[in-house]
C-alpha positions in Angstrom: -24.5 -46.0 41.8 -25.2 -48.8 39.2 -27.9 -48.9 37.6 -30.9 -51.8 38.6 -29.6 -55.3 36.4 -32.8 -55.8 34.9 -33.1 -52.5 32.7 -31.8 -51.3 29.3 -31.0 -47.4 29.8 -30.6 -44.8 27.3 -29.6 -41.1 28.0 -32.7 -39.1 28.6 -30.7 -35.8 26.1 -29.0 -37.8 24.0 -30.6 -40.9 23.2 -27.3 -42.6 23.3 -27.8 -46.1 25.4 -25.1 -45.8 28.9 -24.0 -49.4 30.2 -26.4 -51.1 32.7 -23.8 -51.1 35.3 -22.3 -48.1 35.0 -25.4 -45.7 34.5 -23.0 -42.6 33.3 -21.0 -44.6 30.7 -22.4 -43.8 26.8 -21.5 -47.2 25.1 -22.8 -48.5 21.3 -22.0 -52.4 22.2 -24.6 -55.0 23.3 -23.7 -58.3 24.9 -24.3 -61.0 22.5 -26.2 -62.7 24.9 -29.0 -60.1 26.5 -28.2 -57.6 24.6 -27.8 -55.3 27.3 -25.5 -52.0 26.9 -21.9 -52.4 28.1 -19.3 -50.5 28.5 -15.1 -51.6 28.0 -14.7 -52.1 31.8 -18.0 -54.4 31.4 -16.9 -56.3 28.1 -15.8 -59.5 28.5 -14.4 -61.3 25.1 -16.1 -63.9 23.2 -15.9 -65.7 19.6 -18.4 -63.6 18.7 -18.7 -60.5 20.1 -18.6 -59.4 24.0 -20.5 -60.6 26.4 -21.3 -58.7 29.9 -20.3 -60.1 33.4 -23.4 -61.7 34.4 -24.1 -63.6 31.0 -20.5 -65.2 31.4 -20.9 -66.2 35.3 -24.4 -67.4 33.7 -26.5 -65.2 35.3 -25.8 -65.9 39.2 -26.3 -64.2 41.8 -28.3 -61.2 40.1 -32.2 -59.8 40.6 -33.0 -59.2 36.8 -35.6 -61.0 35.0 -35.5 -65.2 34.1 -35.5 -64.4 30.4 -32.4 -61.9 30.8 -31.0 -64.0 32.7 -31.2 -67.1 30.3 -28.4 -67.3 28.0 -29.0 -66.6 24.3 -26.7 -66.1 21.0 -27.3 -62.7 18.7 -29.9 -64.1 17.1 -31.8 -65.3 20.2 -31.3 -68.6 19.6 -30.3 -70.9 22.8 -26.1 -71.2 24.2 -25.4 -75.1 23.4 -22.1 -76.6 25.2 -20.9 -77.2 22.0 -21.4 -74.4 19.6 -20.0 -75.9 16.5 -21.9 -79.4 16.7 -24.2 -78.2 13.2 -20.9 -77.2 11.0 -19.4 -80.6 12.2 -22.3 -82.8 11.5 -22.9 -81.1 7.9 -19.2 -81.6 7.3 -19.3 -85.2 8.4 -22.3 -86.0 5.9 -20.7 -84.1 3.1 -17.3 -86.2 3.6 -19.9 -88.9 4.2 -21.7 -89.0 0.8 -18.2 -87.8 -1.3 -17.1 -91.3 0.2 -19.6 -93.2 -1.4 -19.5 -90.9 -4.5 -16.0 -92.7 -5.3 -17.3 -96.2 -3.8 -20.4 -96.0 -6.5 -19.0 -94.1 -8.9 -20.7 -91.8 -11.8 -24.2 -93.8 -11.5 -24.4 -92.4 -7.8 -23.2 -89.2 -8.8 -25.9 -88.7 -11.9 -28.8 -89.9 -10.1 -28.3 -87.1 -6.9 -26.4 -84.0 -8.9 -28.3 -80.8 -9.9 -29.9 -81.4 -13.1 -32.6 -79.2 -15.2 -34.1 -82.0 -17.9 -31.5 -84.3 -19.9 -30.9 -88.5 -20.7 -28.1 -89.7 -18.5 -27.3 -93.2 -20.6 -25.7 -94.7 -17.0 -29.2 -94.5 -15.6 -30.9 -95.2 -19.0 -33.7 -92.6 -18.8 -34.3 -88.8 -19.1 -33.9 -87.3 -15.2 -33.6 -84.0 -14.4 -35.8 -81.5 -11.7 -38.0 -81.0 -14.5 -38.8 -84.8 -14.1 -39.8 -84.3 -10.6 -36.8 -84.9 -8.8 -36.8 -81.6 -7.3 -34.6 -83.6 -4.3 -31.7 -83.0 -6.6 -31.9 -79.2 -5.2 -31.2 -80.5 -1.5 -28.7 -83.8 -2.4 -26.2 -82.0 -5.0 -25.1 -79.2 -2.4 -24.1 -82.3 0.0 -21.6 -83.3 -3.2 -18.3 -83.3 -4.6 -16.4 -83.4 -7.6 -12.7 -84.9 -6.6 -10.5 -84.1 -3.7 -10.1 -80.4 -4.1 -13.3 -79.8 -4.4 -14.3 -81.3 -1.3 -11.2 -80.2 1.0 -11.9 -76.1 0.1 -15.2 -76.3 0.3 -14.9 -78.2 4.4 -11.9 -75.8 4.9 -14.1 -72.8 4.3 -17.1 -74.4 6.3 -15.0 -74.6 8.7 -13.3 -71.8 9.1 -16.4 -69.2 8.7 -19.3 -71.6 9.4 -18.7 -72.0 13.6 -18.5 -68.2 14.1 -22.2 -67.8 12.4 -23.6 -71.1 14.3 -22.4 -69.9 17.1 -24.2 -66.1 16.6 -27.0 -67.6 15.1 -27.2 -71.2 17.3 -28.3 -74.7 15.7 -31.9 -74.2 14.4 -30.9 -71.2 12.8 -27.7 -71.5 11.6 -29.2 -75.0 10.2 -32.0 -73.3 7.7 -29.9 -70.4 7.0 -27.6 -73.0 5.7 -30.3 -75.1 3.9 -31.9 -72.6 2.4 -28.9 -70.8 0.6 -28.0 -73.9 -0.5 -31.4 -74.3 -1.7 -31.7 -70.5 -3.7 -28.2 -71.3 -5.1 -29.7 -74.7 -6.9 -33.1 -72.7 -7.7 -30.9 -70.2 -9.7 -28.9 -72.5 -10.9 -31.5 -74.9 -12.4 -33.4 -71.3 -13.7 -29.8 -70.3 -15.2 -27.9 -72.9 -16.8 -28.6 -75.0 -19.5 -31.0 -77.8 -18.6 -28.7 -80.4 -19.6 -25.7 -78.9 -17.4 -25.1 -80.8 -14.3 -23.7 -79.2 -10.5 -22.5 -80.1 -7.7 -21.2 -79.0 -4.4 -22.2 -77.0 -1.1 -20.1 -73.7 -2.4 -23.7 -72.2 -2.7 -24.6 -73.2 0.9 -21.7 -71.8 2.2 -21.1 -68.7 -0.1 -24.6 -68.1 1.8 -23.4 -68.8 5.4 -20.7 -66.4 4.0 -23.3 -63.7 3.4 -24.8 -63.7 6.5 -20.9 -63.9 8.0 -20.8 -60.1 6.7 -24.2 -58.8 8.0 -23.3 -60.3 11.6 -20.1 -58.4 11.8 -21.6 -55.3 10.5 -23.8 -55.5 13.2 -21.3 -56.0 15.4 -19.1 -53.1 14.1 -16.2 -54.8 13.1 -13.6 -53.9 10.6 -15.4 -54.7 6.9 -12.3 -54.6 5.1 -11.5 -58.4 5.6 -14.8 -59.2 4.5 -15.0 -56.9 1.5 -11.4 -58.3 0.3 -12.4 -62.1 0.9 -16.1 -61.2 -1.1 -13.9 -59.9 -4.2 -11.5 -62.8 -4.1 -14.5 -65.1 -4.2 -16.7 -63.1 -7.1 -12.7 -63.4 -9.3 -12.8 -66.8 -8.7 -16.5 -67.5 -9.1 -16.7 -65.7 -12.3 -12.7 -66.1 -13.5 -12.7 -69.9 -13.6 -14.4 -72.0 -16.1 -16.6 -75.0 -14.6 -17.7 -72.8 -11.5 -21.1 -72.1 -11.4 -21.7 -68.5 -10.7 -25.7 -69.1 -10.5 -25.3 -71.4 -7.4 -22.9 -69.0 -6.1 -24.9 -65.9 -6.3 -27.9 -67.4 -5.5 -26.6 -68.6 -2.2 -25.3 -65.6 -1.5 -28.2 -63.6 -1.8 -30.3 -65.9 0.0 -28.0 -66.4 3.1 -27.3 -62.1 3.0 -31.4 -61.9 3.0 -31.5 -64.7 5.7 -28.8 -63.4 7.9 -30.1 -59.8 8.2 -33.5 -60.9 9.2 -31.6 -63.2 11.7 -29.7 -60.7 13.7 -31.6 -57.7 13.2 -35.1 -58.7 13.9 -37.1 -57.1 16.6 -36.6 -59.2 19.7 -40.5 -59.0 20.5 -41.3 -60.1 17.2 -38.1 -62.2 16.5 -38.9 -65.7 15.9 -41.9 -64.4 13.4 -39.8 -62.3 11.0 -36.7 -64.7 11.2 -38.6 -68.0 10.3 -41.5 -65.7 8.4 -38.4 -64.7 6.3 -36.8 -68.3 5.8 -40.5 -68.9 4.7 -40.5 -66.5 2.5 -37.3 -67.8 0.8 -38.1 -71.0 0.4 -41.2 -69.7 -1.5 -39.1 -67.7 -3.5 -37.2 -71.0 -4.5 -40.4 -73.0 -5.1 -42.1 -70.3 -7.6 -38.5 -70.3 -9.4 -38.4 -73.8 -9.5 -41.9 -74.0 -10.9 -41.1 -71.4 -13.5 -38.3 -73.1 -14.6 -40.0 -76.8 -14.5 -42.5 -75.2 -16.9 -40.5 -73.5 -19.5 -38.6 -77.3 -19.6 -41.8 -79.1 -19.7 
């Protein structure tokens, strides 16, 4: 006899949750969507994930409860017919302003770059975050350095961004990237040497990255490929001059912090510890950036 589509059972000895349709079936996997417990003959595959039978016909034709029935990503953040639309539009503006990086040249690229304090003789004056430009932290992690540059950073955007918009959906996914590109430019400018200029999303997406790893621990996937891409990226971030490890780490940290609040939040209080912690982030970035525009100043 299955068990009535609206509830989430667990075994009444051993605590273990049994798949919603099949009441006598122990199971440790959750659709993506409701998070209901399934079973193997009730997963169905997805990018991220399974999902159960009803999520995928969308919820027809069962009794169980409008918000169950509604379909919802990991993170409980609403199903979009295109999943990937955020990673694309945050690749198009970054391809967008390397464009007119090479158009403008170095005068472009000095006024919108990370910078602590310093005199830049293109623009004739002393600019820096410690100026006040504290929109340097959001513009440099939209910019590029030459060709390269751009095309690994887009490639890895890519390639691990649409998984996590896709778990997280667009709001989300959108201020998890912001804000680790954000800590990654508030460690940096605290860091480096005021004078020292940076560029590039690699903290954004080292922290998409981050929160790549805490998704698929949550969903119980093999860590292996993660651990081995996370050492690759800490030889390279740390083994080759001109890279700054600052925006790296600090990204990466941020997103990490960001993505566990994001997909292991308390669905009845989900929304306030997932957005109470992006809060709490961007604080953390402000107070740094304060410190560090005070030491300069």
């Amino acid at each position: 006899m299955d068990q009535a589509p609206g509830s989430r059972p667990d075994d009444a000895q051993s605590g273990v949750p049994v798949c919603y349709r099949h009441s006598g079936r122990e199971t440790g996997v959750r659709c993506t969507r409701c998070e209901r417990p399934i079973c193997p003959e009730c997963m169905v595959s997805a990018s991220v994930g399974f999902q159960c039978p009803e999520c995928v016909r969308g919820g027809s034709g069962t009794g169980h409860a409008p918000e169950a029935n509604r379909p919802r990503t990991l993170a409980g953040g609403t199903v979009e017919a295109d999943p990937h639309l955020v990673t694309k539009v945050l690749m198009g503006v970054c391809v967008a302003v390397f464009v007119v990086q090479m158009a403008v040249g170095d005068r472009f690229t000095d006024r919108f770059s990370l910078l602590g304090l310093a005199y830049v003789p293109e623009l004739g004056s002393v600019q820096g975050v410690a100026e006040g430009q504290w929109y340097r932290l959001l513009t440099s992690m939209f910019m590029h350095l030459d060709y390269f540059h751009i095309f690994s950073n887009m490639l890895s955007l890519w390639f691990i961004g649409r998984y996590v918009e896709e778990a997280l959906g667009r709001p989300r996914y959108l201020a998890l990237y912001l804000l680790s590109g954000l800590s990654g430019g508030a460690l940096a400018y605290l860091l480096n040497e005021p004078n020292a200029p940076s560029l590039g999303a690699s903290g954004a997406i080292l922290g998409v990255f981050g929160a790549l790893a805490v998704l698929m621990r949550r969903q119980r996937y093999d860590m292996r490929p993660v651990a081995a891409m996370l050492v690759i990226t800490l030889i390279i971030t740390f083994g080759w001059s001109n890279i700054s490890w600052e925006a790296h780490i600090g990204g990466l940290v941020g997103g990490a912090v960001i993505g566990l609040a994001m997909v292991h939040a308390p669905r009845d209080r989900r929304s306030l510890v997932q957005y109470g912690t992006c809060a709490l982030v961007l604080a953390a970035v402000v107070v740094v950036t304060l410190l560090r525009t005070a030491q300069l100043t």
